[in-house]
N, C-alpha and C positions, 0 to 999 in steps of 0.2 A: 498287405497293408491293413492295418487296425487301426477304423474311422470310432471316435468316440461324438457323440450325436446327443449327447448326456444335455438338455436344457433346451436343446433345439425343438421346434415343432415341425411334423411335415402332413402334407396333403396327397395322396397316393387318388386318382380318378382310376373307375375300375377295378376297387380291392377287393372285391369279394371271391375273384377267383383265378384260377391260370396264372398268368404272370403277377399281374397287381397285387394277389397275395401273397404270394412269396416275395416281392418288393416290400410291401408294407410289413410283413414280418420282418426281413431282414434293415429296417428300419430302426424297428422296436428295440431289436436285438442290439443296435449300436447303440441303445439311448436315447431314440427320441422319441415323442410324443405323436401318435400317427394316427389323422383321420381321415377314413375312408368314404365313399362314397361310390353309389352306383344306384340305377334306375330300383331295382329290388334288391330287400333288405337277403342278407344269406342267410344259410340255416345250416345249423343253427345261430342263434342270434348272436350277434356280438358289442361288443364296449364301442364307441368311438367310430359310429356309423351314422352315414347321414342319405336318407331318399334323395336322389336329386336327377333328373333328365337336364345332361350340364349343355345340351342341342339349343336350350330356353337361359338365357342371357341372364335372367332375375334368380334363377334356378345357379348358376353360377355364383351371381354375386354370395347369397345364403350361403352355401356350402364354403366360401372363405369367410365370410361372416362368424359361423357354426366353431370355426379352430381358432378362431377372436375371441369367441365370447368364453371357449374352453380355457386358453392356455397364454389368450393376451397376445401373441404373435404366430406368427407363418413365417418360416424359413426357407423351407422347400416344397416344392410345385412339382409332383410326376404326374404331365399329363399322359396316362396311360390309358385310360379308356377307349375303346375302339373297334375296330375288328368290320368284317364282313360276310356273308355268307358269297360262295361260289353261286354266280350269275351271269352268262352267256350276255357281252355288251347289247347285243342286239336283243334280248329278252330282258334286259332292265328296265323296267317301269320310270315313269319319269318319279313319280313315289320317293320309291327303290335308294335312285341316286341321291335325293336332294338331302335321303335319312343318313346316308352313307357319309357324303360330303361333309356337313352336319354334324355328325359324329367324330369323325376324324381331321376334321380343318377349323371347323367354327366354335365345338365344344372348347378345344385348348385355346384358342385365342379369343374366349371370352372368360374362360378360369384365369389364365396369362394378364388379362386384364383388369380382373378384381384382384388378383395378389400383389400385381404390381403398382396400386393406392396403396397395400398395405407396406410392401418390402421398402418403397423407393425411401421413405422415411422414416423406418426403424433401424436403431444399431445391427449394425452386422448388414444389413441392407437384403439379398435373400437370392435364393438360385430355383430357378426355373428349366424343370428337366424333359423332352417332349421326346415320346416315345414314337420313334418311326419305324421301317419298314422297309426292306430290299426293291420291294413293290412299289415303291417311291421312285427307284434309282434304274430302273428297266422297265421293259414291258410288261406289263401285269395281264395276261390274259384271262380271261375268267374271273376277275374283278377291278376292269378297267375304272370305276370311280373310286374304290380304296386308294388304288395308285396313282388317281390324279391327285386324291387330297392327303395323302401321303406326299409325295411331289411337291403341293403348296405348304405340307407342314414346314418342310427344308428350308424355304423361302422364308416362311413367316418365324421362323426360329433365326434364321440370321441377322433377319432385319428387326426386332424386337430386341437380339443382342447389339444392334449397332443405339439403337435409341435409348435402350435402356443403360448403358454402362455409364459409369462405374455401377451403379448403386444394383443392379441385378443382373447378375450372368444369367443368360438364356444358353443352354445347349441340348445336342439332342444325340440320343443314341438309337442309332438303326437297327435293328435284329434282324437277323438271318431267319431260316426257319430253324419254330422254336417248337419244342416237346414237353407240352403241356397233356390234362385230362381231353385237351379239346383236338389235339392235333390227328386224331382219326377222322375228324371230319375233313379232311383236306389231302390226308395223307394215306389214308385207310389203315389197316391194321396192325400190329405190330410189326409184321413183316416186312408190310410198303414203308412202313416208318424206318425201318432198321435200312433198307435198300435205299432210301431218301440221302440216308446222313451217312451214306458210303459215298455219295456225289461230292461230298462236301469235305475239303484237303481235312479238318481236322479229324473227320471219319465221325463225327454224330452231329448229333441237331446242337444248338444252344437250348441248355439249360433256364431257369429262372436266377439261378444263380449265380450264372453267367453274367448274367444282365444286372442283377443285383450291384455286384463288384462294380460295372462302369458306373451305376448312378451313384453310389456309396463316393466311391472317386471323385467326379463331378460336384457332389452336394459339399466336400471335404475342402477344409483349406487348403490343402494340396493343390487341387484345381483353381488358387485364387484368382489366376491369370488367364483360366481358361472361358472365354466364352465365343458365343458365334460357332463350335463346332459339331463337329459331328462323327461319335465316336461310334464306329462300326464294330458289333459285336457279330459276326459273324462268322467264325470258323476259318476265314479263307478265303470266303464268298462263294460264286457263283463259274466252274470251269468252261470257258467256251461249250458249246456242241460240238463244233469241228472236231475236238483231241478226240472224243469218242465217236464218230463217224466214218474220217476221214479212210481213205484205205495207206498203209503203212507198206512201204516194201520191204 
């Protein structure tokens, strides 16, 4: 499918690196107008960047403000920003969580909330796309608060689609494990990484561009009808344990 995005503006949180940038690039690349944002600026520098810690509500509002004052409107919302460090539940700070939580549940549903003064009443009206997580939809061990606010992202993505339509589809794409510069810290070396995405039916990780293609969809008229969901990019998903444990006669 070839999304033409030619006049649209979008907002990509987390673009400066891993997935968020290959989003925001494959953005550009259809057409549109795309500002990024995250806590520090990348390097090297780039066009259509904005500081913003989007944890702080005011910090939120600016940052859609910022693609107002550029381009006159906001069309599309990936809130992608987010992530974890592996932390044993019982050695999480209460800190720890509240930054996590914060990060992954409160940052989207307060960008979610300044875009949607702007969309509800602009032509075309605007799509709102929340990036989630496997770690949402099972047990997450070893970063039990990602995946409770992963979990409440789900929530707060459906029920934001039920309030907000017609005038803004909210939906949200889940990613499997994905292979980015950053996935050695989870998954260690190229090795574990390649032994990772043999677990997994399509036999690798998802890509960026993987992901790409569902929001690309989603932001698209194609998707006009589409809101409330949750499109699962993942490979396959997740095989039982049993299939490889069990004993076979």
């Amino acid at each position: 499918m070839s999304v033409d995005l030619t006049g649209r503006v979008a907002l990509v949180t987390g673009g400066t690196k891993g997935l968020g940038r290959g989003l925001a690039q494959g953005f550009r690349d259809a057409g549109a107008q795309v500002l990024i944002c995250a806590r520090s600026a990348p390097e090297p520098a780039v066009d259509d960047f904005v500081a913003a810690d989007l944890r702080d509500p005011e910090s939120a509002s600016t940052v859609v403000d910022a693609a107002l004052q550029r381009w006159g409107r906001l069309d599309v919302v990936i809130n992608n920003a987010g992530g974890t460090p592996p932390t044993p539940a019982a050695e999480a700070s209460p800190n720890l969580i509240q930054k996590i939580v914060a990060l992954n549940l409160l940052a989207p549903f307060y960008v979610a909330q300044a875009a949607y003064a702007v969309m509800k009443d602009q032509d075309g009206g605007g799509v709102i796309i929340n990036i989630g997580s496997l770690s949402g939809a099972r047990p997450s061990p070893g970063s039990a608060a990602y995946g409770a606010a992963k979990a409440g992202l789900g929530n707060l993505t459906r029920s934001l689609a039920m309030e907000w339509a017609p005038a803004v589809r909210v939906n949200m794409v889940t990613v499997g494990y994905l292979e980015t510069e950053q996935a050695a810290l989870f998954y260690g070396d190229e090795a574990g990484i390649a032994r990772v995405g043999q677990t997994i039916p399509m036999k690798r990780m998802a890509r960026p561009a993987d992901v790409l293609g569902a929001c690309l969809f989603l932001a698209s008229p194609e998707a006009g009808f589409v809101t409330g969901a949750d499109l699962a990019v993942h490979g396959g998903g997740e095989p039982p344990p049993f299939l490889s444990v069990a004993a076979h006669e």
